[in-house]
N, C-alpha and C positions, 0 to 999 in steps of 0.2 A: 504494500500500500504506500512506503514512502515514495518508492520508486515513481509507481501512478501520482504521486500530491506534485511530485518534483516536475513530472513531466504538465500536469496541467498548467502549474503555475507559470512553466515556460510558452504554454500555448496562451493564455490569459493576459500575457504581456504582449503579446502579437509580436512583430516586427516590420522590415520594409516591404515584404512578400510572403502572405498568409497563403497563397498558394490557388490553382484554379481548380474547377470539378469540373468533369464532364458526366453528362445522364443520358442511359439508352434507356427508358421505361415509358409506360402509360401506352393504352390502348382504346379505340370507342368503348369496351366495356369499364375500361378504368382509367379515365381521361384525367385525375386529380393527382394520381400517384409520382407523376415527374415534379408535381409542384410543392407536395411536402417534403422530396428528398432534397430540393435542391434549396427550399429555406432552413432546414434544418443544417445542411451545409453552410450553407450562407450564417446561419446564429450560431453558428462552431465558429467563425473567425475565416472562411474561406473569402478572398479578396475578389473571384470574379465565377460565378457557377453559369454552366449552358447546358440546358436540356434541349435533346436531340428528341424528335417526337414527329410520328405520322401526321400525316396531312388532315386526315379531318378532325385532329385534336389540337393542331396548332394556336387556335385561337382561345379554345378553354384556357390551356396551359399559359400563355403568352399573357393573360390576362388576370393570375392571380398575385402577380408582385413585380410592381415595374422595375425591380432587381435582378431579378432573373433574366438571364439573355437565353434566348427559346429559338430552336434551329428547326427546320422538316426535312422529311423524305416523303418521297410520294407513297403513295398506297396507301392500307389499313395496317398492314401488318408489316414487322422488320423483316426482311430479304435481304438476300445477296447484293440488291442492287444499293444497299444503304451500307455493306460493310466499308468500303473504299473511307467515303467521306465520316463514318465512325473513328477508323484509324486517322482520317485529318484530325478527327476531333484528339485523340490519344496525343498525337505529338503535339497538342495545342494545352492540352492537360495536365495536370500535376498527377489524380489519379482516375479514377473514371469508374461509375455504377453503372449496370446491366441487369436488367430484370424487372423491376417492381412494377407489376401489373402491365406486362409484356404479354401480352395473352395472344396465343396463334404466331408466336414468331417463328421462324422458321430454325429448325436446331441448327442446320450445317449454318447456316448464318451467324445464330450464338457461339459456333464452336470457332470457329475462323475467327471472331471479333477476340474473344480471350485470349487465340492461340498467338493473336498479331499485335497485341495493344504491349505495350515495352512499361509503362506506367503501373503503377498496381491498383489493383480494379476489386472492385467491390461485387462480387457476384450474388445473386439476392436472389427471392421466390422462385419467377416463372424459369429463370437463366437457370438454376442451380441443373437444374437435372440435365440438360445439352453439356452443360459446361463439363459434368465429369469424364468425359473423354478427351479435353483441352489438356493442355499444359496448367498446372492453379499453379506451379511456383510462388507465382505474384500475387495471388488474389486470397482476400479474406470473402470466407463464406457466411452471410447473415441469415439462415434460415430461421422459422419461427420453427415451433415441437412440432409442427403438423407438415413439415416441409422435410425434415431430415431422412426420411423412409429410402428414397434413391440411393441415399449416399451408404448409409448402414445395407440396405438390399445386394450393395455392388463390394461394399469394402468391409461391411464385419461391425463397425464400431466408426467412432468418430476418429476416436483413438487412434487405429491405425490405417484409418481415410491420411490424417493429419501426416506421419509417418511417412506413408508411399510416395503421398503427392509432394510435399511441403505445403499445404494450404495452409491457412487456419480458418478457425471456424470459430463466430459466434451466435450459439443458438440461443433465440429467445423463447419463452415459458413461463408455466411456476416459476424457476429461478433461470434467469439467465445463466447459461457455461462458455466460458470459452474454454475450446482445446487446441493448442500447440505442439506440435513436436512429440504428439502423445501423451500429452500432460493435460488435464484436463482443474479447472479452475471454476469453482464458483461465482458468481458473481453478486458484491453483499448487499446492494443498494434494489431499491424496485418498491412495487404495490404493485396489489393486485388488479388494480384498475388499468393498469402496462399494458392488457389485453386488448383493450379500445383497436377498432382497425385505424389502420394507419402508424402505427408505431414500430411496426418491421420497418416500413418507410423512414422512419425518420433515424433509428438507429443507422442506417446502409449512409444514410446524411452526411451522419457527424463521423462514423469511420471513416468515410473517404474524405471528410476534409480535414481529417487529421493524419491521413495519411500525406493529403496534399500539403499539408505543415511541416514534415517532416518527423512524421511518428514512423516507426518500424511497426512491421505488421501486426503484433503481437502486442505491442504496447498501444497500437489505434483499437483491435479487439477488445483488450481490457478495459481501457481510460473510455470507449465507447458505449459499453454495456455498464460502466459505474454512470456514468454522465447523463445516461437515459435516462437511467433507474432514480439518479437523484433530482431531474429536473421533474421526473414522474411523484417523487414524493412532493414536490413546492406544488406543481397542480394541482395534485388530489386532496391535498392541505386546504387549499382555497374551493374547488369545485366540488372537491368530494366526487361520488359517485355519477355526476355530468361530465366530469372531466372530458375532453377531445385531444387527439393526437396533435393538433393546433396551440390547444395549451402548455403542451410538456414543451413545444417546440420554441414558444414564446420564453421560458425559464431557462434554456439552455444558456445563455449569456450570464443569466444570475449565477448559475450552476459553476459553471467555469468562474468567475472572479469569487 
């Protein structure tokens, strides 16, 4: 825990380069989801966030925080034909998210974006299951408990998912875990209210823009899943059981100073 206090406090001070994010998510089924990862991003301290998002969502998304810088590709769903200018986005990126509420994307497309992006990437919901055939060296996995089935089905354990690939993964729940290296860590901060949709969303946020601060993967995993869990306890303090994944996101600034 010193470790995690040392490193926030360095993230909390900011500096000259807080670092960018790039977002592959949101779908006409789930058109809101590019827009809570990339403020939760943005309320971690990230200096410039871009959500990459289909053409007939670009306006929802464009539309919920004149901060957010909001890109399209054509069609409903992510293709082949969107991987090219994803990898622009990668070399444009500090680290970069794929998944949340990606629905119908095409897997070889998710596989190719992981296998090609140099930056470390946040791999989340709909992406996790394509993704296990990529390369994860670079990427932390943020599955919620109802998402991790793929990964235990193909690898046994998180444990030695973690091991084979180098991923790491943090799973959210009852109690958030991360596991590294095959070490597996609880995580001490949360309420039960965490559940709220939308908060897988915002945790993939703030790891990648601590990644893009210059966290290590393992240390954005941990410092990630405490940072949730505590701006989830200031929300549920004031909302109680109204609480929205909107408000943990708003606390995130408190959370960090």
């Amino acid at each position: 825990m010193v470790r995690l206090q040392r490193t926030l406090s360095n993230v909390s001070r900011g500096g000259n380069d807080n670092g960018r994010v790039g977002i592959v998510a949101g779908a006409v089924a789930y058109p809101n989801r590019p827009a809570l990862v990339g403020q939760a991003a943005m309320r971690t301290g990230s200096d410039h966030v871009r959500a990459f998002v289909a053409d007939p969502i670009y306006e929802i998304v464009a539309s919920h925080d004149p901060n957010l810088l909001v890109d399209r590709y054509a069609g409903e769903q992510f293709e082949e034909t969107a991987v090219e200018r994803t990898r622009e986005m990668g070399d444009w990126a500090d680290a970069l998210v794929i998944g949340p509420g990606l629905t119908d994307a095409d897997p070889d497309a998710v596989r190719e974006t992981v296998d090609s992006v140099d930056v470390p990437i946040v791999v989340d919901a709909l992406a996790i299951e394509p993704a296990l055939e990529a390369d994860l060296s670079n990427a932390v996995l943020t599955p919620s408990s109802a998402e991790v089935d793929p990964i235990r089905e193909e690898y046994g354990s998180l444990e030695a998912f973690t091991t084979e690939t180098g991923a790491v993964v943090t799973s959210t729940g009852e109690t958030d875990e991360i596991v590294a290296d095959g070490d597996r860590l609880a995580n001490e901060t949360g309420t039960p209210a965490l559940t709220v949709a939308g908060t897988g969303d915002t945790v993939a946020g703030i790891v990648a823009s601590l990644l893009g601060q210059g966290c290590d993967r393992t240390e954005a995993a941990e410092l990630g899943a405490w940072v949730l869990g505590k701006a989830g306890e200031l929300a549920t303090a004031e909302f109680g059981p109204g609480m929205v994944a909107t408000d943990v996101i708003d606390r995130i600034p408190d959370t960090i100073r």
